[in-house]
N, C-alpha and C positions, 0 to 999 in steps of 0.2 A: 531462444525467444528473441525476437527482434527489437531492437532497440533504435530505428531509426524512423521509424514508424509512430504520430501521435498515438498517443493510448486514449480510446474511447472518442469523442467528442463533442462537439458543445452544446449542442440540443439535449443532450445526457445528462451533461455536468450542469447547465442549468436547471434542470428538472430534478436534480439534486437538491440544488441551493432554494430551489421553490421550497418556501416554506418549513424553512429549518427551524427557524425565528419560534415557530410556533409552537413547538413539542415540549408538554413538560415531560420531567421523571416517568409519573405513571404513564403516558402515550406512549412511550419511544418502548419500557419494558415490556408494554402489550403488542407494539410491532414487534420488537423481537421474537417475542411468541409465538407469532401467526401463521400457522401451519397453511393455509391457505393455498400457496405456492411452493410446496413441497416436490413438484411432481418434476421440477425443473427450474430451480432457483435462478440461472443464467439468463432465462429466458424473460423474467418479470422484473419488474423495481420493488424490491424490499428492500427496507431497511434491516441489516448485518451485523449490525458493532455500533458500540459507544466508548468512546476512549476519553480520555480526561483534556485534550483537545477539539476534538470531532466527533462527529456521525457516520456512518462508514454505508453508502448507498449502494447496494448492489443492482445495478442495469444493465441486460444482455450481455454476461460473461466480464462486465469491467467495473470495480471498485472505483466509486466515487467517495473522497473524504472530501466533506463539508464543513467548516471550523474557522479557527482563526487562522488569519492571512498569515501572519509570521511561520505559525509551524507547521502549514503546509507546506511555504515557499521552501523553509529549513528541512522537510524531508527528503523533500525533491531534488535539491543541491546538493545532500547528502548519499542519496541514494544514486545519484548521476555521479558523482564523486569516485564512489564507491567502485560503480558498475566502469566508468573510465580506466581506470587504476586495474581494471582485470580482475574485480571480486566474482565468483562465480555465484553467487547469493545476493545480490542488487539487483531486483526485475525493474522494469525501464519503467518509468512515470511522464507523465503531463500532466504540465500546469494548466489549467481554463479558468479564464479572468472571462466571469458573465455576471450578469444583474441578479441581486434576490427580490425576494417581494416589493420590499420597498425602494429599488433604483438603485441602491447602493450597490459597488463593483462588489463581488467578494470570489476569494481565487478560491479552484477546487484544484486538490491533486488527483489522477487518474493514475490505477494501475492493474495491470491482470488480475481475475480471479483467482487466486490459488487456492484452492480448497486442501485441506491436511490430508493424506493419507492414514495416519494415523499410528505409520510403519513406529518403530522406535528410530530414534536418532541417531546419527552418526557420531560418534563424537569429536572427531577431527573434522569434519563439519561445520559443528557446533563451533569450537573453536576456535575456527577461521570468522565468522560471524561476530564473534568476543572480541576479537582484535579492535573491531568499532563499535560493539553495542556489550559491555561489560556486562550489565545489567536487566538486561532483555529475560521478560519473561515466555513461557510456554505458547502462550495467548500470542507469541507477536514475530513467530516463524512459522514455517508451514513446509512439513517434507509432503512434495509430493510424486512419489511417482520415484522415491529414491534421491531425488535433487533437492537441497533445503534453501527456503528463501528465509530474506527478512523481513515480512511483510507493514513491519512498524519503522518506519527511516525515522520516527521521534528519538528513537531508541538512543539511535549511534552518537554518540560523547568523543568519536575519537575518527578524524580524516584520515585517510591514506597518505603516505609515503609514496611519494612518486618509486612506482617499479614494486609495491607491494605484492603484486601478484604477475603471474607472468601474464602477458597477451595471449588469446589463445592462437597455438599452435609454437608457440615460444617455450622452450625447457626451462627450466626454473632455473637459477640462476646464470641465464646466459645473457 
């Protein structure tokens, strides 16, 4: 997965932040529910997740989180951290700094869709994941396809070690 590449972009991430402000409790659980867009989730704007920070907007194949400015900035630092350092479970993010309803900045983070497999996990996978996110639940990785991400960077409690993982194509310990 390329990491040099913005993820999403900002007519998206706006369309996000449009009318975040607005959802109570019961709205946002009945969008969750809405079968409507079943047929190809990638392709429409539904709302995907609610986390105890953000909104999790899915638009054409790319997660928009909508929330507070701090712990988007903090996932995205983190997860760019991570993904530097040569974690193979850091998928690449963008920040987008656009207007909400009412003018005010508010940043979104962007990052691939990763849908679950649903495979079972690896668990020296897993493991590698734990080194920065201790405490990460089920809900906030995603094997897909045999590859496991981290798809919650609120998660991670703990930065990398310079040389924590090798570069790829680098043997581990050289």
């Amino acid at each position: 997965m390329r990491s040099d590449r913005p993820v999403g972009n900002r007519r998206d991430a706006a369309s996000a932040a449009l009318g975040y402000h607005d959802y109570d409790d019961h709205d946002i659980s009945l969008m969750l529910h809405d079968d409507a867009h079943e047929d190809d989730p990638r392709l429409h704007k539904r709302l995907i997740g609610r986390g105890e920070r953000c909104v999790a907007w899915l638009i054409d194949g790319v997660v928009y989180k909508v929330g507070r400015d701090a712990g988007n900035r903090y996932e995205h630092e983190a997860l760019t951290a991570w993904r530097q350092a040569g974690a193979p479970w850091a998928p690449p993010t963008t920040l987008w700094t656009v207007l909400d309803e009412w003018g005010f900045e508010c940043v979104v983070v962007a990052m691939p869709y990763l849908p679950d497999s649903g495979a079972e996990v690896d668990p020296a996978r897993l493991a590698a994941i734990r080194q920065a996110a201790p405490q990460t639940c089920r809900d906030n990785y995603a094997d897909v396809d045999g590859h496991l991400w981290l798809i919650d960077g609120g998660d991670i409690e703990h930065w990398p070690v310079p040389g924590s993982f090798p570069r790829p194509g680098q043997v581990s310990g050289a």
